[in-house]
C-alpha positions in Angstrom: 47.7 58.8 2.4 44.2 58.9 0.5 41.1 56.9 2.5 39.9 54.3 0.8 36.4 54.9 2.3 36.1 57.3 0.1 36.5 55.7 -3.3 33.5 55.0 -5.6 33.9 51.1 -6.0 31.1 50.7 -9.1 33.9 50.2 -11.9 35.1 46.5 -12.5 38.8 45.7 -13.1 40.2 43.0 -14.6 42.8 40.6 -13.3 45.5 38.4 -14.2 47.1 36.1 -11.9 50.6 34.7 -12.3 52.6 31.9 -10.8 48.8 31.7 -9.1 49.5 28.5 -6.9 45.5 27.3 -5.5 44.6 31.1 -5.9 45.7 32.6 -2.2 45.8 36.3 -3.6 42.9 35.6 -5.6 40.4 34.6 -3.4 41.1 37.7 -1.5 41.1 39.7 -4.3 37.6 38.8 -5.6 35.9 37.4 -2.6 37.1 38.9 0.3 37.7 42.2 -0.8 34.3 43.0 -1.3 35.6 45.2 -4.6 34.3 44.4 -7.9 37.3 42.5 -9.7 37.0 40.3 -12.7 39.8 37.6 -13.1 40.2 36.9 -16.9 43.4 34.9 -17.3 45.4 33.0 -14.4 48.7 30.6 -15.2 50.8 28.1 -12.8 53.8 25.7 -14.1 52.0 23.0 -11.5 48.8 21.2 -12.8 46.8 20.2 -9.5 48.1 23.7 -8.4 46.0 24.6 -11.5 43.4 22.2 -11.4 42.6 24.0 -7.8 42.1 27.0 -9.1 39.7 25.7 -11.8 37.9 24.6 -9.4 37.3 27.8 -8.0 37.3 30.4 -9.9 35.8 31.3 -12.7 38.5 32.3 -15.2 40.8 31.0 -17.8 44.0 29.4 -16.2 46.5 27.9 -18.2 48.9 25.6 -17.1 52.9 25.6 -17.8 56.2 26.8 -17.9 55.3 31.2 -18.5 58.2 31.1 -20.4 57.9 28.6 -22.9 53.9 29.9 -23.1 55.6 33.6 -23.8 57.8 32.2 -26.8 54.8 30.0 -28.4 51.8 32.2 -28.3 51.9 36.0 -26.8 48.4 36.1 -27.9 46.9 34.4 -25.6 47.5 36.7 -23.1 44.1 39.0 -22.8 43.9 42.6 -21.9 43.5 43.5 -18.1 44.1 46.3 -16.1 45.8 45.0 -13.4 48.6 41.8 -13.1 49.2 40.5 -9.6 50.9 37.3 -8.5 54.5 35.8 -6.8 57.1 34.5 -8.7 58.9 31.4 -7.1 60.5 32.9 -3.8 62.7 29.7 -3.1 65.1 31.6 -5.1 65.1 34.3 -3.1 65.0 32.8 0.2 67.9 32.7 3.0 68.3 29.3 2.1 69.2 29.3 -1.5 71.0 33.2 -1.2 74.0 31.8 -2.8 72.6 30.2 -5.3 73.2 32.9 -8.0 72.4 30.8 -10.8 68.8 29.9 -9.6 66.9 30.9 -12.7 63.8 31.1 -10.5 65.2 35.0 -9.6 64.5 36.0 -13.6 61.1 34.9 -13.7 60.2 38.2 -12.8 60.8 39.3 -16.7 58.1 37.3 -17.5 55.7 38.7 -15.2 56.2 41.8 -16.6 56.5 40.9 -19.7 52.7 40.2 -19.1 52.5 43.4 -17.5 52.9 44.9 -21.1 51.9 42.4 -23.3 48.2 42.8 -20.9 48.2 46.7 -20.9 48.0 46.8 -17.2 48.4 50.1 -15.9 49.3 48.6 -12.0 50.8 45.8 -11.2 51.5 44.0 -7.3 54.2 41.4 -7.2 54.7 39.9 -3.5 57.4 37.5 -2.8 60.1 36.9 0.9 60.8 39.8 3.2 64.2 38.7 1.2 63.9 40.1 -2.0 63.9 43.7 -1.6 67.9 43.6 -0.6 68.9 41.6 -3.9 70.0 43.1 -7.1 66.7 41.3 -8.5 64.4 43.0 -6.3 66.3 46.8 -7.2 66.0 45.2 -11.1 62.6 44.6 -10.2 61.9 48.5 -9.7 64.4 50.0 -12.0 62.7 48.1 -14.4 59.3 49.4 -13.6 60.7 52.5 -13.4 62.2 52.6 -16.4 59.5 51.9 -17.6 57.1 54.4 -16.5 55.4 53.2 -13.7 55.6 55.1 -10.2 56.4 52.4 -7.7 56.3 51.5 -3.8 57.3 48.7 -1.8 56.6 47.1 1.8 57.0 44.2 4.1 53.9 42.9 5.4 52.9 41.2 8.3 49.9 38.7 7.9 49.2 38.6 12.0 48.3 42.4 11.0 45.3 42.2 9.1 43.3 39.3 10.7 45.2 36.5 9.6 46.5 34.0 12.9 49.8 33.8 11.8 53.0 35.7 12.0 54.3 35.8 8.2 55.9 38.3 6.9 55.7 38.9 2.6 57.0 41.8 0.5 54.9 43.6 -1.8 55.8 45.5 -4.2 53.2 47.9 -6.0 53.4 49.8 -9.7 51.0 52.4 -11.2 51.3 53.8 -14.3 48.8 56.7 -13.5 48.9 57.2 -9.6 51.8 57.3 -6.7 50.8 54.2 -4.9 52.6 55.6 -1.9 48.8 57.5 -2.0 47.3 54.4 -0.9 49.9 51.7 0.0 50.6 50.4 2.0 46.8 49.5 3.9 46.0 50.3 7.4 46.4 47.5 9.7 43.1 46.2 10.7 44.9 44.2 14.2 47.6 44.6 16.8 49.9 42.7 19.0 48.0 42.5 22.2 51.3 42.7 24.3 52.7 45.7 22.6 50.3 48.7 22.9 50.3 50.7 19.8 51.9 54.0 20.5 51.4 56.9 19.9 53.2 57.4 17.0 52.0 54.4 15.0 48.1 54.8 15.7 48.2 56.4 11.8 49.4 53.1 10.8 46.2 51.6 11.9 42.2 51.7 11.0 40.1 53.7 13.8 39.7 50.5 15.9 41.6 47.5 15.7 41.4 44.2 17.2 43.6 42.3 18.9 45.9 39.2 16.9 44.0 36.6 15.5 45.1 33.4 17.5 45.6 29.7 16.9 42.8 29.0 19.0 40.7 31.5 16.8 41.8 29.3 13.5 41.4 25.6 14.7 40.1 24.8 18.5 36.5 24.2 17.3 37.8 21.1 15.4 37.5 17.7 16.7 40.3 15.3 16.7 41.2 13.8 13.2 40.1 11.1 11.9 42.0 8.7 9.7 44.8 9.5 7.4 43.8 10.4 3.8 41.5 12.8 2.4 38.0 12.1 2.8 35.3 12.5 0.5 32.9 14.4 2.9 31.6 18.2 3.3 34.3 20.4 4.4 35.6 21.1 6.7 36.8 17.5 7.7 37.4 16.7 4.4 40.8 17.7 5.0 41.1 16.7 9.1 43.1 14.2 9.1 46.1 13.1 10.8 49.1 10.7 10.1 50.3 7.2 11.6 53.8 8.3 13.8 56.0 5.5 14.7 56.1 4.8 18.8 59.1 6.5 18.5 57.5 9.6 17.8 54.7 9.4 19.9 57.4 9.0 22.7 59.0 12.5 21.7 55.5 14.1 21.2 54.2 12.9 24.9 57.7 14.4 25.9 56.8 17.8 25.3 53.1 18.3 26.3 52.9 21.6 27.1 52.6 24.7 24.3 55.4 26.6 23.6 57.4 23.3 24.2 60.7 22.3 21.6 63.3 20.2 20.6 65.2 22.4 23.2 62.8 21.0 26.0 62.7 17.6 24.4 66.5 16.9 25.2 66.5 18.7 28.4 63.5 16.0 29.5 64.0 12.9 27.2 67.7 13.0 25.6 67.7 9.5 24.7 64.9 10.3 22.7 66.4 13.5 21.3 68.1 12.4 17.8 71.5 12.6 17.2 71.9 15.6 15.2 69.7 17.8 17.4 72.4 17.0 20.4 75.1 18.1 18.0 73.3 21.6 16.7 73.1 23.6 20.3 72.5 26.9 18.8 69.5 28.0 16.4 66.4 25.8 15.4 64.1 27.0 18.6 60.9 26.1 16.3 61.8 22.7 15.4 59.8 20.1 17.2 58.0 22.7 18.6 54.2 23.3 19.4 52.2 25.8 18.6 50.4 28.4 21.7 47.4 28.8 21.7 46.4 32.2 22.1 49.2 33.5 19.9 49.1 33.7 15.8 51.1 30.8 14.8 55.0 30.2 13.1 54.6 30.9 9.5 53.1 28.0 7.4 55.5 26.5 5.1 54.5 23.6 2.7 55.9 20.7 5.3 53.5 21.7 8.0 52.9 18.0 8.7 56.7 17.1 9.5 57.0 18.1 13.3 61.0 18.1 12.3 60.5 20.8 10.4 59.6 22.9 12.4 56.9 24.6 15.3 54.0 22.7 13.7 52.9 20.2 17.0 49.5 21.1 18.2 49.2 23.1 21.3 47.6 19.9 23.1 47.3 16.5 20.9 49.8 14.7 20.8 50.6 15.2 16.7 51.1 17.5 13.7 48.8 20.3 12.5 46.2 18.9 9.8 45.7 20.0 6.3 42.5 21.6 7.4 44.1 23.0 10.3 47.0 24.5 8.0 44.5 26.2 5.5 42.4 27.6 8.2 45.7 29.3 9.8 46.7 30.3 6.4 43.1 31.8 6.4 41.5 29.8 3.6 37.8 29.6 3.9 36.6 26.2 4.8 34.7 25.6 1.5 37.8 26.6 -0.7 38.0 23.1 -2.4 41.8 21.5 -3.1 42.8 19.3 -5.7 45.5 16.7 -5.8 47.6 14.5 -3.6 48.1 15.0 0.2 51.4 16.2 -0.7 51.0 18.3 -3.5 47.7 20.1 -1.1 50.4 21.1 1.4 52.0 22.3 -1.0 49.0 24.7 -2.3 48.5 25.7 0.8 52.2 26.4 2.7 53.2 28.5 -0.7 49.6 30.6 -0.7 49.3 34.2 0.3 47.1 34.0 3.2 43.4 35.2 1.2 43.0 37.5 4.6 46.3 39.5 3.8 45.7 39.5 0.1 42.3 41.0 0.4 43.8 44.3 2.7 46.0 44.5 0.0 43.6 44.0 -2.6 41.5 46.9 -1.4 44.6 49.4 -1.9 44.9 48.3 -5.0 41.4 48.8 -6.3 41.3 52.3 -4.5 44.7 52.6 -6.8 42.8 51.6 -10.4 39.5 53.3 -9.5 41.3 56.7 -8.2 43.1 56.2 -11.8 39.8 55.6 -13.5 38.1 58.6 -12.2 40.8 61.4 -13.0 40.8 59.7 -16.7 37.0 60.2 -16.6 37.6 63.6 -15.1 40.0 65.0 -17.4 38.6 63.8 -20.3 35.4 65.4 -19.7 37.2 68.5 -19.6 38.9 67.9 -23.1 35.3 67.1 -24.2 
């Protein structure tokens, strides 16, 4: 694998952004990366999903369905160099695996159908752990493939570059001009604390790594929440708020006080508080009505964070769900990243984002991919000169 500390970083590249969501892989692209990419276009089917973006970055974004925009106006699409972005995953998830019909699996044509229409010469498509073992996912290479692009592909683990939450995403990386296995995929940047890294894996790793990032590292400086909408003050407590439970709830919350604590522990202590259908469902489910540790990265975010039911999302010690402000930070959303929309529809945003911290490790592969790329060109032609 080529070092990325080596590569000359003074050549922008520009960037479109598909099936964007609030702009998870974009913000880590061009702000935490710290490599000089230039968005140009951006496009989500969801309008505050959108609007969040807008708000910002500083690049076109168009909102709608990418396949009706594909059949009205190709031409809107501008040149870049590099397409990134994550196609709906629900289709590809363990929960919908027999759904065969979901026409969320195709919208991967489109993507690269951008991926053409734009020029690009590498493209990164990230989606489930899922999708590399469906016929879409082998479609999604072969197609590549097919179409002259040298391609790679991994499972990533968030926890493993900084972020304080174990969630796992596939990527999937194209070049038209370099192997990406040169570069892909990056060097993890932090380790489990309770599994020294042997031997044999230390070239998996930068030089020195630091331990997991932890839920205490994401949200213990926080005070408790206050009220139960969005406030219109500075960040972060714009988005610290918490809910109104019913007694009933605060019952099974007190139940299980201690971290690490679930639904398992909450019928063992409290059964006639335990509902009817946990009683029945013995096996599976260890996250749901769970809390979270607090020196350990947390479950993965999902887009109900704020239903306990759903699963481990109880705070380590208060007596309640995670907050949106909470979420984002595990997530690994800078505090002055500004949302836009509903309660609902901000989950949302932020349970289907790529954590920024993940997307900017990846981000800097990439870059080392289009500038290694960049420099041959320059080289060779030079010599044709």
């Amino acid at each position: 694998m080529r070092s990325l500390e080596k590569m000359n970083d003074a050549i922008a590249a520009r960037v479109i952004d598909l099936f964007a969501g609030a702009g998870g892989l974009s913000i880590g692209f061009e702000r935490l990366s710290r490599c000089p990419f230039k968005f140009v276009w951006a496009n989500d089917y969801n309008k505050d999903a959108a609007d969040t973006y807008r708000r910002n970055f500083d690049c076109e974004v168009v909102d709608g369905d990418i396949v009706t925009i594909l059949e009205e106006d190709v031409d809107i699409i501008p040149q870049a160099d590099i397409v990134i972005g994550g196609p709906p995953c629900q289709g590809f998830s363990l929960l919908n695996k027999n759904k065969s019909d979901d026409p969320r699996k195709h919208l991967w044509t489109s993507f690269m159908k951008i991926v053409e229409l734009s020029g690009a010469s590498i493209f990164l498509m990230e989606n489930v752990p899922q999708i590399l073992s469906t016929p879409e996912g082998k479609a999604i290479i072969s197609y590549a493939e097919d179409n002259g692009f040298k391609v790679t592909k991994e499972i990533l683990s968030a926890a493993d570059y900084g972020v304080p939450q174990l969630r796992r995403r596939a990527f999937i990386v194209g070049s038209r001009h370099v192997d990406p296995k040169e570069f892909f995929p990056p060097k993890r940047t932090h380790f489990n604390p309770e599994r020294p890294i042997a031997e044999s894996e230390r070239h998996l790793y930068i030089k020195n790594p630091q331990p997991w990032r932890t839920v205490r590292h994401a949200i213990e400086d926080l005070p408790e929440p206050a009220g139960t909408e969005i406030r219109h003050i500075s960040h972060p407590l714009d988005l610290h708020f918490g809910r109104n439970p019913t007694e009933l709830s605060m019952k099974r919350y007190r139940a299980i006080p201690k971290e690490g604590m679930n639904r398992f522990d909450l019928l063992e202590r409290a059964p006639e508080l335990t509902p009817e259908c946990w009683i029945r469902k013995t096996k599976g489910g260890t996250d749901l009505f769970g809390r979270l540790w607090w020196d350990r990265p947390s479950v993965t975010i999902r887009t109900e964070f704020f239903k306990p039911e759903k699963g481990r999302y109880l705070h380590p010690s208060q007596h309640r769900p995670i907050t949106h402000r909470e979420a984002a930070r595990i997530q690994s959303f800078p505090d002055d990243f500004k949302f836009i929309g509903s309660k609902i529809e901000i989950a949302k945003q932020i349970g289907n984002a790529v954590p920024p911290q993940l997307a900017a490790a990846v981000a800097q592969t990439v870059y080392a991919i289009f500038n290694f790329a960049s420099n041959e060109d320059e080289i060779l032609g030079e010599a044709v000169v």
